[in-house]
VOGU-3710 file (C-alpha; in Angstrom, 3 decimals, decimal comma):
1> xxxxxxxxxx> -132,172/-15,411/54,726  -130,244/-14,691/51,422  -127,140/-12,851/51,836  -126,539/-9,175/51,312  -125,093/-7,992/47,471  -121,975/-6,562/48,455  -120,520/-4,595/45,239  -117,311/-2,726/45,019  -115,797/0,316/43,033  -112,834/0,409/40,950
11> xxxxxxxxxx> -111,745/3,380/40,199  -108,424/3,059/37,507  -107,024/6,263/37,718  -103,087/5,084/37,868  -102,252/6,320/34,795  -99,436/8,800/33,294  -102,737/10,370/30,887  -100,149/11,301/28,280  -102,156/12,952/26,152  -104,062/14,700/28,332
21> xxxxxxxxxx> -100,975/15,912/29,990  -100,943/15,118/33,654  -102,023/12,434/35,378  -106,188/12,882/35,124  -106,370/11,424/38,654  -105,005/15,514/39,176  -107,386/16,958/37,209  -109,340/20,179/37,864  -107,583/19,930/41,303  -109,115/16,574/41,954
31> xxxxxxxxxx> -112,621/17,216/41,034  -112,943/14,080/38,640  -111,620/11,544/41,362  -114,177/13,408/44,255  -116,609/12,836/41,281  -116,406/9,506/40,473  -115,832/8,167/44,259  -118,849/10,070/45,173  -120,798/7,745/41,843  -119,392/4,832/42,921
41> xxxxxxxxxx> -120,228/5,238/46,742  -123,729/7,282/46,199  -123,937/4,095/43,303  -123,872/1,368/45,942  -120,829/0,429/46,182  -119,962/-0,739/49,651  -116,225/-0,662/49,233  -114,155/1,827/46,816  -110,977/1,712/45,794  -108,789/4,261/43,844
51> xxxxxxxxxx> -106,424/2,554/42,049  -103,418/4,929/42,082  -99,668/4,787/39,786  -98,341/8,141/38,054  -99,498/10,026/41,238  -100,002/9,599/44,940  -102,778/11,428/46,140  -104,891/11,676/49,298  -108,185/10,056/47,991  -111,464/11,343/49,200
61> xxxxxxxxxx> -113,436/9,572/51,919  -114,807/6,813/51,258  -112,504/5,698/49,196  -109,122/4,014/50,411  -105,880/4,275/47,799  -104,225/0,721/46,285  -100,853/1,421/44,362  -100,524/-0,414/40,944  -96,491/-0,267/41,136  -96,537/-1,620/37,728
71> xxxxxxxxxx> -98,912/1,310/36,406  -96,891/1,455/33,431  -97,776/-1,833/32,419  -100,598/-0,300/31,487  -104,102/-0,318/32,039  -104,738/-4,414/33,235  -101,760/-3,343/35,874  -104,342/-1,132/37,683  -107,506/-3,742/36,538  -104,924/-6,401/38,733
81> xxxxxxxxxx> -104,688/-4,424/41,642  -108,270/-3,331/42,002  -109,881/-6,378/41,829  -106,756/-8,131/43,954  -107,613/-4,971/46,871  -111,618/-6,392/46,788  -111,829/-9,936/47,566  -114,568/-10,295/49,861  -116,801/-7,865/47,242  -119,800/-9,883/45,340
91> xxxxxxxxxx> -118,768/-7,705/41,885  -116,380/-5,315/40,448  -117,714/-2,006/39,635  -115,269/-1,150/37,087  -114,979/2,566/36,656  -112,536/5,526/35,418  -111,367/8,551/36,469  -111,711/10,262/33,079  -115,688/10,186/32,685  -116,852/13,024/34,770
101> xxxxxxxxxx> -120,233/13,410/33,873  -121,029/9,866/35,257  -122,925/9,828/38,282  -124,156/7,994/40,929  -127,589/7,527/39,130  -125,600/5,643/36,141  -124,197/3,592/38,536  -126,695/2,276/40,504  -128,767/1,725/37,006  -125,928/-0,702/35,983
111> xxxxxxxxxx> -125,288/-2,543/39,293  -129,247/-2,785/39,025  -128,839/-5,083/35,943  -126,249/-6,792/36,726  -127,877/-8,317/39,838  -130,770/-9,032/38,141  -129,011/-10,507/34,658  -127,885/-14,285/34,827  -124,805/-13,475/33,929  -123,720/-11,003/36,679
121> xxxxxxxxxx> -121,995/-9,195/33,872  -123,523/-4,964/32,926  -121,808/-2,283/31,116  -122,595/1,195/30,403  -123,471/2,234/26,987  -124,071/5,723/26,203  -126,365/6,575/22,948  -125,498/2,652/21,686  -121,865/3,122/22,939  -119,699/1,494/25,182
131> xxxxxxxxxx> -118,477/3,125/28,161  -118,137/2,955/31,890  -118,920/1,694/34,507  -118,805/-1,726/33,609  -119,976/-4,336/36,332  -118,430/-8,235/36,990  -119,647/-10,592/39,220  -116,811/-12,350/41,241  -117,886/-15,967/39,612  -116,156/-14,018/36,241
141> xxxxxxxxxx> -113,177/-12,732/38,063  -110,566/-15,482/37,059  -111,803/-15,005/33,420  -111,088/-11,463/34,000  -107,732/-11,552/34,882  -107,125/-13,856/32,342  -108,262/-12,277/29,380  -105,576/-9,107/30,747  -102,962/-7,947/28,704  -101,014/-4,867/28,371
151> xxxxxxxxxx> -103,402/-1,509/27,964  -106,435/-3,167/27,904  -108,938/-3,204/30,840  -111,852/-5,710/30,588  -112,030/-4,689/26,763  -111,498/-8,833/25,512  -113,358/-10,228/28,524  -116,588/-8,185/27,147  -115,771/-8,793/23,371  -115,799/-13,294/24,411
161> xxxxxxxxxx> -118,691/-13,111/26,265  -122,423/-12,915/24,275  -124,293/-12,339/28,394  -122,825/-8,913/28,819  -125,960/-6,284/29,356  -126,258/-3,619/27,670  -127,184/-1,081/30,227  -128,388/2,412/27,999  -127,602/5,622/29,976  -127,589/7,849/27,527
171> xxxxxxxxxx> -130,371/9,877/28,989  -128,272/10,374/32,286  -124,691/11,039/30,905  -122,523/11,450/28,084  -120,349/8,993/28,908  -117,547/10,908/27,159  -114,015/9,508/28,156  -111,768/13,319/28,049  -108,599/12,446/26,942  -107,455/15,651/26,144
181> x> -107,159/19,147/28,061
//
């Protein structure tokens, strides 16, 4: 009997969001984190985690809260912590709290490939560009949290690596990272 694919969600949402002026883990009165733990949970992810910094918040159920307390490290602080908060997860749904229009359908199309691709490794791309959520399989983990630096998430991981997926959702979401109020 093979054992079951246990996936889990990441959702970064520690940061300060400068230029969108307030943390976005606030924004519309919560409605992007509800959002994106309800894709990552309606997805297939088992296990979600809101990886919190700038602002404490009550996260909605399912999701429990990890705190990045060095947030302002930037962006591979709160990659750190989420997959640190996961370890008995089969993959890292990576996933942010700025991409509202992402649903659970997107989700579940990119875990899809990644279980199925060799390389355990699927990212979003929306209309031929890259976006969230971007799957790793645990065997790429240590790469992972190698390849982190400063305010980059899994952005040089993807870039060494010629297996990644392209997963096209396009015709389910924009994609679009908000960045700005």
């Amino acid at each position: 009997m093979s054992k079951i694919w246990s996936p889990a969600g990441v959702l970064l949402a520690a940061g300060a969001g400068m230029r969108y002026g307030m943390p976005k883990v606030l924004a519309h009165e919560g409605d992007w984190l509800r959002i994106a733990v309800e894709a990552l949970h309606g997805g297939g992810c088992v296990d979600v985690v809101v990886v919190l910094g700038a602002a404490l918040v009550d996260v909605p159920r399912p999701a429990r809260a990890v705190v990045a307390s060095d947030w302002r490290d930037g962006l591979s602080a709160s990659v750190r912590a989420g997959i640190a908060a996961i370890p008995d997860a089969d993959a890292a749904v990576l996933h942010t709290v700025d991409t509202p229009d992402v649903g659970a359908d997107v989700v579940r199309r990119v875990l899809g490939a990644a279980r199925t691709a060799p390389s355990g490794v699927a990212r979003a791309v929306f209309q031929g560009q890259p976006g969230h959520p971007v799957v790793v399989a645990k065997r790429h983990w240590p790469a992972l949290l190698a390849s982190l630096d400063g305010d980059e998430g899994a952005r040089w991981f993807l870039r060494q690596r010629d297996d990644v997926v392209a997963v096209e959702c396009g015709d389910l979401a924009t994609g679009a990272d908000v960045d700005e109020a």
